[in-house]
NUZARO-721327 format. One record per residue (C-alpha): x, z, y. Coordinates in steps of 0.1 Angstrom, whole numbers. Example, Ala and Ser with C-alpha at 12.3 -4.5 7.8 and 13.67 -1.06 7.14 Angstrom:
+-------+-------+-------+
|     x |     z |     y |
+-------+-------+-------+
|   123 |    78 |   -45 |
|   137 |    71 |   -11 |
+-------+-------+-------+
END
This chain:
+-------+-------+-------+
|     x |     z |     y |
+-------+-------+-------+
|   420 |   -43 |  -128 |
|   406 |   -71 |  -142 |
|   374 |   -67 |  -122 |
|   388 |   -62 |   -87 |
|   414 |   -98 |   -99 |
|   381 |  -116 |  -103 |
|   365 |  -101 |   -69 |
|   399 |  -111 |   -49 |
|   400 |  -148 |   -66 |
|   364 |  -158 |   -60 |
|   362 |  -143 |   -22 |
|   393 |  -167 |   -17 |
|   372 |  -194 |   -33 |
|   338 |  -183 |   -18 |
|   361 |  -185 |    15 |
|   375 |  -214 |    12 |
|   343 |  -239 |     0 |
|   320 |  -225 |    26 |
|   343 |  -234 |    53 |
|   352 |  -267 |    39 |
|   309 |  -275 |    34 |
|   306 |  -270 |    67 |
|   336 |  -277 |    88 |
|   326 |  -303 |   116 |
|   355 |  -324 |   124 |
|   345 |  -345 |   157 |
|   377 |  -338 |   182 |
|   388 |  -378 |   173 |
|   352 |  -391 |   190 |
|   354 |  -366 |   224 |
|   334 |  -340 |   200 |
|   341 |  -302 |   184 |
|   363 |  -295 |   154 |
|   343 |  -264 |   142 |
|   355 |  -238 |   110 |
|   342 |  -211 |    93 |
|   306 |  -201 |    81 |
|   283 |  -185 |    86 |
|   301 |  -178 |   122 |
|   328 |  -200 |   132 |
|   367 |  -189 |   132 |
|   383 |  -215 |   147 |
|   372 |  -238 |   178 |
|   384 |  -272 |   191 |
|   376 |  -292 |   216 |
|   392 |  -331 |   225 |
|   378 |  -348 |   258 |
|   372 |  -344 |   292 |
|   357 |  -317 |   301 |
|   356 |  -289 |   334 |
|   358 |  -251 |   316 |
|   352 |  -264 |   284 |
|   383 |  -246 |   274 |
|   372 |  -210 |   281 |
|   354 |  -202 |   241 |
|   378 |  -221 |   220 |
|   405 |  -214 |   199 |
|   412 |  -190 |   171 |
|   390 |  -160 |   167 |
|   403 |  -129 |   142 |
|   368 |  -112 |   144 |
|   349 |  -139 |   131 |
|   373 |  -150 |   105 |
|   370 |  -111 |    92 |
|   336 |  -111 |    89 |
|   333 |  -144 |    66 |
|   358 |  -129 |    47 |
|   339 |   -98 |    43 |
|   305 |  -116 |    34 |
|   322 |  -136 |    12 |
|   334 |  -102 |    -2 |
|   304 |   -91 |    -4 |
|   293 |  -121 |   -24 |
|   315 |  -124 |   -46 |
|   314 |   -82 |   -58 |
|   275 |   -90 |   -62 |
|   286 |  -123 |   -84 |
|   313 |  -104 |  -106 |
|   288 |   -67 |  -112 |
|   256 |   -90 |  -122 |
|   278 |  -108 |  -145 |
|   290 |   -78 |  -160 |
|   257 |   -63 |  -162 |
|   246 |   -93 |  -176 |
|   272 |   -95 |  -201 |
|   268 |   -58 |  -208 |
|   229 |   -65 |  -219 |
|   239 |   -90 |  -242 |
|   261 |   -66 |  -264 |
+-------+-------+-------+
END
């Protein structure tokens, strides 16, 4: 139990400082607000602009599959530490 706590807190984590690295935040300047890595969740756009609205807005897909990599990260993080740990005893 302790294992899968660890697994659960550091994908949160995992989730939330890789889309905070790389969030692009340039709606205010007729730009893109972009979140998510490595494949963006969540589209904005703020400007003028003929069918620039067709790709943007929230997307469940690729908000699933960060969550799963950083899943998958943070279940290699927690085993190597255990094996790690396990070598040391």
């Amino acid at each position: 139990m302790k294992t899968i706590k660890a697994i659960v807190y550091l994908t949160v984590l995992l989730l939330i400082i890789s889309t905070l690295a790389t969030l692009k935040l340039e709606a205010a300047s007729d730009g893109f607000d972009q979140y998510g890595f490595p494949l963006t969740f969540y589209d904005s756009f703020s400007g003028k602009c003929d069918n620039c609205y067709q790709n943007f807005g929230f997307k469940p897909l690729n908000l699933f599959l960060d969550f799963s990599s950083a899943f998958i990260c943070a279940y290699i993080m927690v085993r190597l530490k255990s094996t790690f740990s396990e070598k040391q005893h």
